[in-house]
GUNUMAR-729917 format. One record per residue (C-alpha): residue number from 1; residue in one letter; chain; x, y, z. Coordinates in steps of 0.001 Angstrom, whole numbers. Each point is the difference from the previous one (the first is absolute). Layout:
+------+------+------+---------+---------+---------+
! tise ! bafi ! doba !       x !       y !       z !
+------+------+------+---------+---------+---------+
!  NUM !    A !    A !       X !       Y !       Z !
...
+------+------+------+---------+---------+---------+
END
This chain:
+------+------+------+---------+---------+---------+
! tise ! bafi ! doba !       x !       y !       z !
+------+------+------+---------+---------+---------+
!    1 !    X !    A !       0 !       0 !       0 !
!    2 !    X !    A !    1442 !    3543 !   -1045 !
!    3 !    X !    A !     484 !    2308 !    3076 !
!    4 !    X !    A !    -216 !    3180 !     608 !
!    5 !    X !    A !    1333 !    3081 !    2236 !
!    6 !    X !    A !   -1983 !    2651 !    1013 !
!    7 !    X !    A !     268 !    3151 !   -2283 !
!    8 !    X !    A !     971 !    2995 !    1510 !
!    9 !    X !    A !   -2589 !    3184 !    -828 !
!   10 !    X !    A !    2294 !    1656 !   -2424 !
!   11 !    X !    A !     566 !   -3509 !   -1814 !
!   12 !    X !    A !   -2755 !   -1261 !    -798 !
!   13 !    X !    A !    1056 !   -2071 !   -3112 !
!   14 !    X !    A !    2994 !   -1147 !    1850 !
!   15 !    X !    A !    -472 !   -4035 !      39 !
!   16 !    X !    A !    -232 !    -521 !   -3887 !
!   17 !    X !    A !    3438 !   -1106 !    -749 !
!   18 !    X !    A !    -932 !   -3420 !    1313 !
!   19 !    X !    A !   -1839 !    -807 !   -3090 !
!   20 !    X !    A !   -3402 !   -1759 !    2599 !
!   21 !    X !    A !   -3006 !    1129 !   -2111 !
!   22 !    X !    A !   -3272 !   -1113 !    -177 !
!   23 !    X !    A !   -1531 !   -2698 !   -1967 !
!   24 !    X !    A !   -2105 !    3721 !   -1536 !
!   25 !    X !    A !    3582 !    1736 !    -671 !
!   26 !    X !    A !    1263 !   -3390 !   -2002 !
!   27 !    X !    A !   -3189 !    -220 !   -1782 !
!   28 !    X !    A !    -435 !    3796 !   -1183 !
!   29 !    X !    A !    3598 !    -353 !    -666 !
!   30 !    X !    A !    -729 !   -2811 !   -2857 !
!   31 !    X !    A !   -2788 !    1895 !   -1244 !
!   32 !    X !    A !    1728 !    2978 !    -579 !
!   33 !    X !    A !    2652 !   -2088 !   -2020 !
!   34 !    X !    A !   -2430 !   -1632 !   -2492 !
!   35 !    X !    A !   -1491 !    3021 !    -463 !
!   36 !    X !    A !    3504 !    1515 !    -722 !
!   37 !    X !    A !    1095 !   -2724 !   -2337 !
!   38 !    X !    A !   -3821 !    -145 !   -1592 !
!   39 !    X !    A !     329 !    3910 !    -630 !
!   40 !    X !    A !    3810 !    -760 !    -875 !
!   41 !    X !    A !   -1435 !   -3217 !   -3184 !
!   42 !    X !    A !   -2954 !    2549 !   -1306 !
!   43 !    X !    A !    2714 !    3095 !    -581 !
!   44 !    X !    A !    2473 !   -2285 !   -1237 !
!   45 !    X !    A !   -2291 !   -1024 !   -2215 !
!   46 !    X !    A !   -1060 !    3170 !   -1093 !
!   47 !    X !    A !    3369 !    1495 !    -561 !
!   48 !    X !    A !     841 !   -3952 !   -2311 !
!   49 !    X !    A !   -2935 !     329 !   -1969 !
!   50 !    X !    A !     738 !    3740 !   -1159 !
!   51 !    X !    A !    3726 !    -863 !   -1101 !
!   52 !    X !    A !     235 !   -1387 !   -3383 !
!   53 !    X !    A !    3695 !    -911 !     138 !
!   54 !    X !    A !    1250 !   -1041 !    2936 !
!   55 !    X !    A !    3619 !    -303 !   -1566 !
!   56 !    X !    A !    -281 !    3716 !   -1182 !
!   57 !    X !    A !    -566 !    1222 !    3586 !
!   58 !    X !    A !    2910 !   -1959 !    1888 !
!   59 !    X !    A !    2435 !    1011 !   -2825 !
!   60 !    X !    A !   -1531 !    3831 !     522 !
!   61 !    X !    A !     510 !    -662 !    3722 !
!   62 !    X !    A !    3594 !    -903 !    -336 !
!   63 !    X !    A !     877 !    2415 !   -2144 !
!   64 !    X !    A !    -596 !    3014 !    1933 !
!   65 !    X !    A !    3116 !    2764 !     335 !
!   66 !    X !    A !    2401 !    -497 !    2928 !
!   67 !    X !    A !     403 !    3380 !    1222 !
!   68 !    X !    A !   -3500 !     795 !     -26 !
!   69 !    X !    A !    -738 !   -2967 !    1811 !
!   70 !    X !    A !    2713 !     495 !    2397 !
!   71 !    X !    A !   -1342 !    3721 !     598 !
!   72 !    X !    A !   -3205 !   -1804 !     483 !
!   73 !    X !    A !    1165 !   -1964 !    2479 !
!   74 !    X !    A !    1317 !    2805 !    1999 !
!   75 !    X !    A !   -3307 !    1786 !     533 !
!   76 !    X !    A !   -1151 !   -3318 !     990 !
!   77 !    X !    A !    2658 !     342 !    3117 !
!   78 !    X !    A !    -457 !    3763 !     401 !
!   79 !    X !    A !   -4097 !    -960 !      44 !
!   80 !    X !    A !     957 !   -2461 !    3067 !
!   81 !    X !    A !    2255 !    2613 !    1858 !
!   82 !    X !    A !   -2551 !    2802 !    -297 !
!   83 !    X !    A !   -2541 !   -2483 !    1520 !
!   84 !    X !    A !    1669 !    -624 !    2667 !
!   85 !    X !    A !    1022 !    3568 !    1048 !
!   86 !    X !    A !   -3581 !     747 !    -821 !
!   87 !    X !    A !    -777 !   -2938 !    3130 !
!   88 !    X !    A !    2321 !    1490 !    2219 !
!   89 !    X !    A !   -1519 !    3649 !     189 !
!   90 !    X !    A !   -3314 !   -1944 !     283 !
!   91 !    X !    A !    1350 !   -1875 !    3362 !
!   92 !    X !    A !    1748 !    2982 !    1289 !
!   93 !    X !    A !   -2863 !     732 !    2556 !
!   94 !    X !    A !     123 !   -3688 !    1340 !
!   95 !    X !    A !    4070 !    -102 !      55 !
!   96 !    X !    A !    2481 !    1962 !   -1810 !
!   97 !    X !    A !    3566 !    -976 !    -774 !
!   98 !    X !    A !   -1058 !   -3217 !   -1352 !
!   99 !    X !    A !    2569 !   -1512 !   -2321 !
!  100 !    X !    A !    -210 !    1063 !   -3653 !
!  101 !    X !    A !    1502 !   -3499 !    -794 !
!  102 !    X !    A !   -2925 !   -2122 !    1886 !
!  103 !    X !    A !   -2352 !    2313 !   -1832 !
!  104 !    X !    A !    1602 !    -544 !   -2836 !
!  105 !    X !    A !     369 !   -3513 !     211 !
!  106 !    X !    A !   -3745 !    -740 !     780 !
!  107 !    X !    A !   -1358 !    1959 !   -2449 !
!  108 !    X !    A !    1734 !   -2215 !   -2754 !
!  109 !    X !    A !   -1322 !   -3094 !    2337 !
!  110 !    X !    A !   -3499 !    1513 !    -319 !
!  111 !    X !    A !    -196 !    -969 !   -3918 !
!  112 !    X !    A !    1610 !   -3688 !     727 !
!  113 !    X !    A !   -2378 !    -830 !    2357 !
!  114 !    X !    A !   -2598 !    1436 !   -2291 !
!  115 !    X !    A !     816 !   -2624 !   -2642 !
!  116 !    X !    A !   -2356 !   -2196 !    2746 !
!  117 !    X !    A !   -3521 !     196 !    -212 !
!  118 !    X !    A !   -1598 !    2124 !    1909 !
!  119 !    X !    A !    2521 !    2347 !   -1198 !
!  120 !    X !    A !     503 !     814 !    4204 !
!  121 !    X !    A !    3212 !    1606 !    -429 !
!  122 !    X !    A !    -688 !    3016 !    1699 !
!  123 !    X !    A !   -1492 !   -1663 !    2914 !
!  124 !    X !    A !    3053 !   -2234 !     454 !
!  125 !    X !    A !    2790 !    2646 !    -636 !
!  126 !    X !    A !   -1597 !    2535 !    2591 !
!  127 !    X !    A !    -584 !   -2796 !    2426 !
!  128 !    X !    A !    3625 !    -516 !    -274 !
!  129 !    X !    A !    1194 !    3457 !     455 !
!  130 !    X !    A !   -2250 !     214 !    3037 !
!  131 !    X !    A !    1596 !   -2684 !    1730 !
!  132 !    X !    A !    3308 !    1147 !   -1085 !
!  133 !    X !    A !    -399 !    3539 !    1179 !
!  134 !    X !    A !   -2618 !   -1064 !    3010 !
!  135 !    X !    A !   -2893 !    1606 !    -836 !
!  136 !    X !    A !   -3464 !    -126 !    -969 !
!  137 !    X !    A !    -641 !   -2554 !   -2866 !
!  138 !    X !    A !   -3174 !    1300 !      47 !
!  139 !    X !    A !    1362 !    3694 !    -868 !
!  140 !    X !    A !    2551 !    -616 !   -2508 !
!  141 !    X !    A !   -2626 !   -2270 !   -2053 !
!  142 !    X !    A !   -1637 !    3546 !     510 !
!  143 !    X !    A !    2803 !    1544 !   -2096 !
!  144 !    X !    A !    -203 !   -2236 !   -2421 !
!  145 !    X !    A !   -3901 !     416 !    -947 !
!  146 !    X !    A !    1403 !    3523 !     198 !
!  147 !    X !    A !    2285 !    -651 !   -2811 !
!  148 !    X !    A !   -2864 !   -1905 !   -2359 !
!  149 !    X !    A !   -2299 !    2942 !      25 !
!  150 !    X !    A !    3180 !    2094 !    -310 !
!  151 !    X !    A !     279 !   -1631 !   -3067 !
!  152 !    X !    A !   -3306 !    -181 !   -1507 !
!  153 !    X !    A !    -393 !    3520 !     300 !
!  154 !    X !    A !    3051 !     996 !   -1596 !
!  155 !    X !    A !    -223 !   -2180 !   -2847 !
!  156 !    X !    A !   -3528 !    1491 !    -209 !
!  157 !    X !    A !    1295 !    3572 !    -338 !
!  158 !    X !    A !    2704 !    -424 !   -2072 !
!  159 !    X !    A !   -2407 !   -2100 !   -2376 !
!  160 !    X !    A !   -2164 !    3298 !     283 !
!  161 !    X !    A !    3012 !    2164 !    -760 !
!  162 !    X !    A !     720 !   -2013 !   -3216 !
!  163 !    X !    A !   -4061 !     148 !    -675 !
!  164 !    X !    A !     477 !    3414 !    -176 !
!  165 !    X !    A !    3010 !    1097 !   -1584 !
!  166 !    X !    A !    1594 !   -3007 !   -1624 !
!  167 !    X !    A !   -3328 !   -2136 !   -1249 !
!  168 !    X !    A !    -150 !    1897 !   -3336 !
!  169 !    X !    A !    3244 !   -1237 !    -789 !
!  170 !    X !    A !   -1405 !   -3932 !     -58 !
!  171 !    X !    A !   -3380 !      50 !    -985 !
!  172 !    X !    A !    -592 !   -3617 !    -259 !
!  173 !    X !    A !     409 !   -2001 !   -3580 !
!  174 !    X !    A !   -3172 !   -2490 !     445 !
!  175 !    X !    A !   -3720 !     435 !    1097 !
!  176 !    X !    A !     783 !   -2306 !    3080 !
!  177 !    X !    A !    3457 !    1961 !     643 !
!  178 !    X !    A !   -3026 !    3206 !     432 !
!  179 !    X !    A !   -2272 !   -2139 !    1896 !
!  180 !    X !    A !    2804 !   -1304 !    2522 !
!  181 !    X !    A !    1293 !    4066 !     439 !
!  182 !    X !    A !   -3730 !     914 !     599 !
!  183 !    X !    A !    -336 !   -2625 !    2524 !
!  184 !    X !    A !    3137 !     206 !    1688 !
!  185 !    X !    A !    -664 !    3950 !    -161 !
!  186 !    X !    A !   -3101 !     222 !    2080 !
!  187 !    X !    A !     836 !   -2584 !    2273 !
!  188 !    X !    A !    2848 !    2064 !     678 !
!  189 !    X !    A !   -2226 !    2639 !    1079 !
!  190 !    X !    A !   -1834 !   -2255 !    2309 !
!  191 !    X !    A !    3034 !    -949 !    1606 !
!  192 !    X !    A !    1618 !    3120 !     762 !
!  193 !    X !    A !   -3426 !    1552 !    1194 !
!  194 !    X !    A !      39 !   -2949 !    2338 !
!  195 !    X !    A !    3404 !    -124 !    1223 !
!  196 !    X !    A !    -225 !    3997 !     369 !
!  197 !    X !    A !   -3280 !    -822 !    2117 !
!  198 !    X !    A !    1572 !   -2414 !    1814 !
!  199 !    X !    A !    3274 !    1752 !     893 !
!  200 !    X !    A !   -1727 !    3029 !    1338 !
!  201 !    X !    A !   -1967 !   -1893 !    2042 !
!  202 !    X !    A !    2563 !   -1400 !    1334 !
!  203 !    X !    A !    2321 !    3196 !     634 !
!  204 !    X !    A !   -3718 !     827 !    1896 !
!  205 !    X !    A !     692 !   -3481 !    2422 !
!  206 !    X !    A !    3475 !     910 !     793 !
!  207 !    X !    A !    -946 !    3083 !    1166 !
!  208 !    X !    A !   -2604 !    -590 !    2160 !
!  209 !    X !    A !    -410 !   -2998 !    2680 !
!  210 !    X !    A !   -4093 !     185 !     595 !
!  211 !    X !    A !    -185 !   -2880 !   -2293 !
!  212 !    X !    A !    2061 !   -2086 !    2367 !
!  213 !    X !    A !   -3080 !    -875 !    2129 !
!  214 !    X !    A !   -1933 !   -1449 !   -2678 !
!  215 !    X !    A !    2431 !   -2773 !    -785 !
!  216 !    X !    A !    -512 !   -3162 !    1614 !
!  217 !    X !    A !    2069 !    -867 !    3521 !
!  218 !    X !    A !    1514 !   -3379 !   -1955 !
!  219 !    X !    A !     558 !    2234 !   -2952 !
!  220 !    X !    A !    1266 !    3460 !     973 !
!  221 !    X !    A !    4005 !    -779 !     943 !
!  222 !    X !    A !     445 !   -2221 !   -3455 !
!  223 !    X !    A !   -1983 !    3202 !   -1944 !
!  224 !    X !    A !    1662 !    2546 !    2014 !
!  225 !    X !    A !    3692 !   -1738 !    -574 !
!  226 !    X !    A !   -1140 !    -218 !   -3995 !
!  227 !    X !    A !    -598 !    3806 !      70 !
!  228 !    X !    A !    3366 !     778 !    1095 !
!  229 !    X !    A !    1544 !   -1415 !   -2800 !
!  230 !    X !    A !   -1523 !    3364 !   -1554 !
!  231 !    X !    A !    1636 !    2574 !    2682 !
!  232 !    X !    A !    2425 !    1044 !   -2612 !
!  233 !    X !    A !   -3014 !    2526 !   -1518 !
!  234 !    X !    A !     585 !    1857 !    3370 !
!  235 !    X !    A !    2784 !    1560 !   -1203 !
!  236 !    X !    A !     287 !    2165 !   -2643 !
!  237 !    X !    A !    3670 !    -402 !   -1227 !
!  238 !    X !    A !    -483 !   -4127 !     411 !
!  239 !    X !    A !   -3103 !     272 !   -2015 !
!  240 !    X !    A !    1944 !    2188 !   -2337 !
!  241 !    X !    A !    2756 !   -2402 !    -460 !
!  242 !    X !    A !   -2802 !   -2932 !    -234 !
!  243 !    X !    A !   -1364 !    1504 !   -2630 !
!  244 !    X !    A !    3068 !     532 !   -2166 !
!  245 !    X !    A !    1195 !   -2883 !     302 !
!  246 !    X !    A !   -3373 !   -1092 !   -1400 !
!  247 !    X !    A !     359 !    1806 !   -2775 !
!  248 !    X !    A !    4183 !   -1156 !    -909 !
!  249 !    X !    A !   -1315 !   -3696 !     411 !
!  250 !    X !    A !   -1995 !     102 !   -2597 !
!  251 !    X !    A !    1960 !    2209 !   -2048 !
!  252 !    X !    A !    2605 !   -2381 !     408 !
!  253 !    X !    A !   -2122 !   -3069 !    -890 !
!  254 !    X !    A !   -1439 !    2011 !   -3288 !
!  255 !    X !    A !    3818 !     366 !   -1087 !
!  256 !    X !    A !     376 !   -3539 !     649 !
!  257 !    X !    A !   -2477 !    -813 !   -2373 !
!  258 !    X !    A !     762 !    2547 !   -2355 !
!  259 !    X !    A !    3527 !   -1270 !     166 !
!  260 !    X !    A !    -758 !   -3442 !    -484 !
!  261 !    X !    A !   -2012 !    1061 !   -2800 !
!  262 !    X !    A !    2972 !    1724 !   -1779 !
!  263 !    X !    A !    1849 !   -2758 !      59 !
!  264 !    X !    A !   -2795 !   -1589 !   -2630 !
!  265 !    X !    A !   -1326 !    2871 !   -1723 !
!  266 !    X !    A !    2032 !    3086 !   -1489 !
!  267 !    X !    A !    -992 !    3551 !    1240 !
!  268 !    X !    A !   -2713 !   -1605 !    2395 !
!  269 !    X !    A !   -1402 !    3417 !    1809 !
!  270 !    X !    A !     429 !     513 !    3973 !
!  271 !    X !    A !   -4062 !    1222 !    -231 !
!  272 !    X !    A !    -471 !   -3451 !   -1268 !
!  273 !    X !    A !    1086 !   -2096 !    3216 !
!  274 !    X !    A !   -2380 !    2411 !    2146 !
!  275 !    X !    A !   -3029 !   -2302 !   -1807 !
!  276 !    X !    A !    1474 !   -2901 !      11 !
!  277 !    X !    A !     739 !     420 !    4143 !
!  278 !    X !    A !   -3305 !     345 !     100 !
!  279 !    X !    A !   -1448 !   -2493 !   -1840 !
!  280 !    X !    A !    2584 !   -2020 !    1954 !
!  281 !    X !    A !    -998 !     566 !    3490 !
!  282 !    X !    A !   -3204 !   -1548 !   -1458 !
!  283 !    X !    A !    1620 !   -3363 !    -771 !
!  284 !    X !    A !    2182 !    -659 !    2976 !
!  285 !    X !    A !   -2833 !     880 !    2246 !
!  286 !    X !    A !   -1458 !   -2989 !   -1625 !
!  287 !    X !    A !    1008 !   -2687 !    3044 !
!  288 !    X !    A !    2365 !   -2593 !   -2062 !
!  289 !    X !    A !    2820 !    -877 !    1459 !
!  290 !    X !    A !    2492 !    2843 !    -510 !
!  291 !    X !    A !   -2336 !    2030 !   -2581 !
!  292 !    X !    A !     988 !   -2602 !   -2438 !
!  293 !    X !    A !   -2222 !     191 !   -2467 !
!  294 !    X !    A !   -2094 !    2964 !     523 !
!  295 !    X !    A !    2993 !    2320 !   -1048 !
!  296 !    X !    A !     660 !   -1643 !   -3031 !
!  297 !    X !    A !   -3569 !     157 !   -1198 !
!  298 !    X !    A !    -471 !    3711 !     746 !
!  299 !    X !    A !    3353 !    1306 !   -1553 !
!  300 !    X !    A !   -1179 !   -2259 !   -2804 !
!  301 !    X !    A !   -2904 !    1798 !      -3 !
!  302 !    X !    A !    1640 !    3478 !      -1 !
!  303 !    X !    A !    2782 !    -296 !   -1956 !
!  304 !    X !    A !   -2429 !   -1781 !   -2983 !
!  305 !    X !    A !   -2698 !    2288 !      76 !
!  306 !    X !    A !    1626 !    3254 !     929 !
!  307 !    X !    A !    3385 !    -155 !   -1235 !
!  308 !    X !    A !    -468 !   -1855 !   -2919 !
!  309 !    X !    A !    2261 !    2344 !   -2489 !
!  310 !    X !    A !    2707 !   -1035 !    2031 !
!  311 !    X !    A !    -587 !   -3735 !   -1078 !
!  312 !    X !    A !    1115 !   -1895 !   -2507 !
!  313 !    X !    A !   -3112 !      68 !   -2581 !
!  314 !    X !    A !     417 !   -4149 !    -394 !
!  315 !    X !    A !    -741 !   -1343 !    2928 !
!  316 !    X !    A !    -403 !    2928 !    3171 !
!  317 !    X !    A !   -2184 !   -2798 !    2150 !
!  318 !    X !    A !    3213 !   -2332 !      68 !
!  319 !    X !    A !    2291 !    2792 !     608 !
!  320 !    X !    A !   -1824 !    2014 !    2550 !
!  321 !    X !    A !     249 !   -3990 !    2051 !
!  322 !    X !    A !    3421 !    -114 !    -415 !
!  323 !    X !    A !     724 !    3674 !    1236 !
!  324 !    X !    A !   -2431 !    -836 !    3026 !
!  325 !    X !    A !    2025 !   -3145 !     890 !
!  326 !    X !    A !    2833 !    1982 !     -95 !
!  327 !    X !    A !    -691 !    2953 !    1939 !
!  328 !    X !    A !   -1523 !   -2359 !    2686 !
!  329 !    X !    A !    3152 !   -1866 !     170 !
!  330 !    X !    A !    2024 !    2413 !     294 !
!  331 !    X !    A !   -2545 !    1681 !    2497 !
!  332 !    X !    A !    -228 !   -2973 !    2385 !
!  333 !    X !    A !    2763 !   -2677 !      25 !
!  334 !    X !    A !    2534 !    2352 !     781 !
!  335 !    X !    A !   -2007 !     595 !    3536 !
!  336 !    X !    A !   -1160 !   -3237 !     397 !
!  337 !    X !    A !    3443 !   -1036 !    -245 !
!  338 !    X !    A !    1445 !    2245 !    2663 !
!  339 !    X !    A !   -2632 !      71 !    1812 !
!  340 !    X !    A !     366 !   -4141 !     905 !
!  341 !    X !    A !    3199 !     859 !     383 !
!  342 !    X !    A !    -534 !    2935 !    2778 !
!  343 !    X !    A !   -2949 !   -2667 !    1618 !
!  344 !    X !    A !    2987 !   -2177 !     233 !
!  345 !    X !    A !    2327 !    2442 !    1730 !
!  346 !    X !    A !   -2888 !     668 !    2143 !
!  347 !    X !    A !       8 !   -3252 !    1571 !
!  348 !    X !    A !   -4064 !    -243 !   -1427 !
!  349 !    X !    A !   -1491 !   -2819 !   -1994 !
!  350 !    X !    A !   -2463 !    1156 !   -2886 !
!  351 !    X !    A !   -2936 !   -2358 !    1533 !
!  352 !    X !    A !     946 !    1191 !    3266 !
!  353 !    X !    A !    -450 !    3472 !    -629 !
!  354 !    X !    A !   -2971 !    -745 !   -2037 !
!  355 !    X !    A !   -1943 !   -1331 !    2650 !
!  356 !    X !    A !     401 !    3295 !    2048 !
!  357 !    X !    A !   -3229 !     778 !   -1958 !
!  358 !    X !    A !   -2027 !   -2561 !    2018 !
!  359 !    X !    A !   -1142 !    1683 !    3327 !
!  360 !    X !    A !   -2522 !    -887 !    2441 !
!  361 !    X !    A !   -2137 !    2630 !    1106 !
!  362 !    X !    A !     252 !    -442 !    3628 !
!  363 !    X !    A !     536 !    2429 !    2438 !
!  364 !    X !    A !    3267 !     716 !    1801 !
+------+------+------+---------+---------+---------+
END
């Protein structure tokens, strides 16, 4: 039988590393992987079936330039250091000093251990860093919902920014390339009305603690640790910094695919990359192991029926898959790879830290 110690108040997720979950938390857990391997077939699929020749798109794939590549890759790295400076501000109000080098390291672990369905990697890395740095699992899981929304907004408003001032410049080539920018258009709007919404109301929460009362007894210390992990807002300069960094990640990661494009098509435009980034997002949100899959059928779909005068005129369907592969390999290996190797250093086993994700709700 798997034993337990009591959890102290500010660690309330301490216990997990012992892998004892529930007969519930094993069977949710193969649930979420057949879904993730059915969702994984039906793309895969998808992306076959629209490729005429698969021997056209490896030999594109391979035959993309070296130096653009290799810039590539090094917005890929500059994309992982700016995350994790961009989770360091974010913990500042739980602990500062906390090494750039864990942060570092962990945020590279986040996208191995994301490889695993449920795609728990922030879960597992925070949990980590919490009992590293002793304190509140709870909080720095906080920070890392932080970061998500963080995201989603700022892809949202640089995808308006483009709307605006760069859309004209790649109208789409295809009835369905106008049907997807319509679509992906208004629920753009949606989404940044919402997150807007949201965001205020909770800069309203942090502000004020009448609400306190009206949360559960059972509830209120896990809700009120969660909140924490957005304490950074308090400050002005922190926020400031948050936000900026917010805007270089994704900067960086729309030169990384404008990079990687280069290295396949001549005189690909920067403006370009801010579409496909956002077409993207869509595609790796899509909850196959890695984004595998999803990215290749969305940057399919952009480069094909946006970018097509950049294609060749024979065949763009089998090249747009080949420059896909690419830019996904060249995206993801290279973290994967030293990110096992960092899990290693660690001392941490990838199904160890993977089963951070399964908590008990209990109380302390």
């Amino acid at each position: 039988m798997c034993k337990r110690e009591n959890t102290p108040p500010a660690q309330p997720f301490a216990g997990m590393m012992d892998g004892c979950g529930s007969t519930g938390s094993h069977m949710n857990r193969r649930w979420h992987i057949v879904i993730s391997l059915a969702l994984t077939l039906a793309i895969g699929y998808l992306v076959y079936r629209s490729v005429p020749d698969w021997g056209q798109a490896w030999k594109v794939m391979l035959g993309g330039r070296p130096g653009w590549l290799m810039g590539g890759l090094g917005f890929v790295m500059l994309h992982m250091v700016l995350r994790s400076l961009r989770w360091g501000v974010l913990l500042t109000p739980l602990k500062t000093g906390i090494s750039a080098k864990s942060l570092f390291s962990l945020t590279l672990i986040k996208y191995v251990v994301n490889v695993i369905p449920p795609r728990v990697g922030e879960v597992a890395a925070s949990v980590v860093l919490a009992r590293q740095e002793k304190i509140s699992a709870v909080s720095v899981i906080g920070t890392s919902v932080f970061e998500r929304l963080l995201d989603m907004l700022t892809v949202l408003v640089l995808f308006g920014f483009y709307l605006v001032f760069l859309a004209q410049r790649h109208v789409p080539n295809s009835e369905r390339g106008e049907e997807i920018l319509r679509a992906v258009r208004e629920y753009s709007v949606y989404g940044l009305l919402g997150l807007g919404s949201g965001l205020a109301v909770l800069l309203l929460m942090l502000r004020s603690r009448r609400w306190h009362g009206w949360i559960p007894g059972l509830m209120r210390r896990y809700v009120l640790s969660f909140v924490e992990g957005f304490h950074v807002l308090h400050s002005r300069m922190a926020a400031a910094k948050v936000i900026l960094l917010s805007v270089a990640i994704w900067l960086a990661i729309s030169a990384q695919l404008w990079s990687l494009s280069r290295a396949y098509l001549e005189g690909f435009p920067f403006s370009g990359s801010l579409l496909i980034m956002a077409l993207t997002v869509v595609g790796v949100a899509i909850p196959t192991p890695g984004g595998v899959g999803g990215f290749q059928f969305f940057m399919n779909i952009s480069l094909v029926h946006f970018f097509s005068g950049y294609l060749s005129s024979a065949d763009p369907y089998s090249q747009a898959a080949g420059i896909s592969n690419g830019c996904y390999i060249v995206s993801m290996l290279p973290v994967m790879a030293f990110g096992s190797i960092l899990l290693n250093r660690e001392g941490l086993s990838l199904g160890g830290v993977a089963r951070l994700s399964q908590v008990e709700d209990r109380p302390g």
